[in-house]
C-alpha positions, -999 to 999 in steps of 0.1 A, spaced: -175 114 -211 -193 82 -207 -194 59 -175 -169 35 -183 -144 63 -191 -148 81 -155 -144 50 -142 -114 46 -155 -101 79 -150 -109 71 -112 -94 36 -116 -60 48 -129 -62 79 -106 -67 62 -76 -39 35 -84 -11 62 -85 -24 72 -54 -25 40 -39 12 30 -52 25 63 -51 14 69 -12 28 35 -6 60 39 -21 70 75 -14 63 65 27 80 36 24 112 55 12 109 78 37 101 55 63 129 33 51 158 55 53 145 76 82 151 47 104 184 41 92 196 76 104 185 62 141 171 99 146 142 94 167 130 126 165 127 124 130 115 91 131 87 96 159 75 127 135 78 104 100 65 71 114 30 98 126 32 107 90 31 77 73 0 63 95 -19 89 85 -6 87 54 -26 53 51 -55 66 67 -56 94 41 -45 85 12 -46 47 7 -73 37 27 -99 50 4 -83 43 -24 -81 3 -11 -122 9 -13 -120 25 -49 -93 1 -70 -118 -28 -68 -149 -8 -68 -143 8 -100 -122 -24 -116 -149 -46 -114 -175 -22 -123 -155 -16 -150 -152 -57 -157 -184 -57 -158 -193 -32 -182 -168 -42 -206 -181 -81 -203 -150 -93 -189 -153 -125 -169 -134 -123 -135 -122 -155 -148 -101 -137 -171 -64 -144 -171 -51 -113 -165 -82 -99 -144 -81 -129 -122 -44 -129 -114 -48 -86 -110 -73 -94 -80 -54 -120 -63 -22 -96 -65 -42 -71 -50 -55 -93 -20 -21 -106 -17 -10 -69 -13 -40 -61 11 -28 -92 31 3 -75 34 -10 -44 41 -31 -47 69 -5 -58 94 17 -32 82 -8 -6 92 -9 -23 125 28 -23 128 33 12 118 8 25 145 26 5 172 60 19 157 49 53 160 33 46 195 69 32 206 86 60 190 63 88 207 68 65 241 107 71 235 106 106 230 84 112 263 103 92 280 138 105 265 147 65 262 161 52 228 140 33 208 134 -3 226 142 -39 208 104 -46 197 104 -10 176 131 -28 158 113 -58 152 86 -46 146 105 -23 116 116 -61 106 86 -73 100 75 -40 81 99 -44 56 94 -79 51 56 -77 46 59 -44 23 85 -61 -3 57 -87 -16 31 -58 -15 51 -36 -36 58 -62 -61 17 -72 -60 13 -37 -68 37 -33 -98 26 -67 -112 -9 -51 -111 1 -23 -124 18 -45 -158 -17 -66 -161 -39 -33 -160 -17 -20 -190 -9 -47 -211 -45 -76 -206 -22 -102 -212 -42 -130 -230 -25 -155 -209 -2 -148 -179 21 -183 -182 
């Protein structure tokens, strides 16, 4: 197997990872919080940070790494339609992202704080949940418009 090929194994690997991680916690994480169990949201929210720490963390590190290594040993221009547009999706994403992880350690912090406490979750735990699902929508859809311009290389997105 040559280099670009485990690249790209890596590249496509890491991806389901990344949107697979992302998507499977934010199911759970969705609907958990609807059943306003705070046992079983205390123990989900834990799981989803270190979800993020474990799963999509590195592979946030290896989508670009091995995308643009692989640009660059195909001779692909970053300027390329479709490459350009994949890496601004995916900052876009990370954007998102970031403040999500934030939130989601100050949800499970809130929801540990509840349980010790044996309170009900307070007001900002619900904001905070607002906020999460508003930033993880655009991310989502970053990620599966990545996911279209990996596949198809549009020659022109518009």
């Amino acid at each position: 197997m040559n280099w670009y090929m485990t690249l790209k194994w890596l590249h496509v690997l890491s991806s389901v990872v990344l949107v697979g991680t992302g998507f499977g916690s934010a199911f759970y994480f969705f609907f958990i919080n609807r059943t306003r169990n705070l046992v079983a949201q205390a123990e989900v929210v834990k799981l989803v940070v270190r979800a993020d720490w474990w799963f999509t963390t590195p592979t946030v590190v290896i989508q670009p790494a091995t995308g643009l290594l692989m640009a660059h040993l195909a001779g692909w221009p970053l300027a390329t339609p479709w490459l350009a547009w994949s890496l601004g999706l995916f900052v876009l994403a990370g954007v998102c992202w970031l403040p999500v992880v934030w939130l989601q350690i100050q949800m499970a912090r809130l929801a540990q704080q509840a349980m010790d406490e044996e309170t009900v979750l307070p007001a900002l735990y619900w904001r905070y949940t607002r906020w999460w699902e508003a930033l993880g929508y655009p991310a989502f859809v970053a990620m599966v418009g990545v996911f279209y311009l990996m596949v198809a290389k549009p020659a022109s997105i518009f």
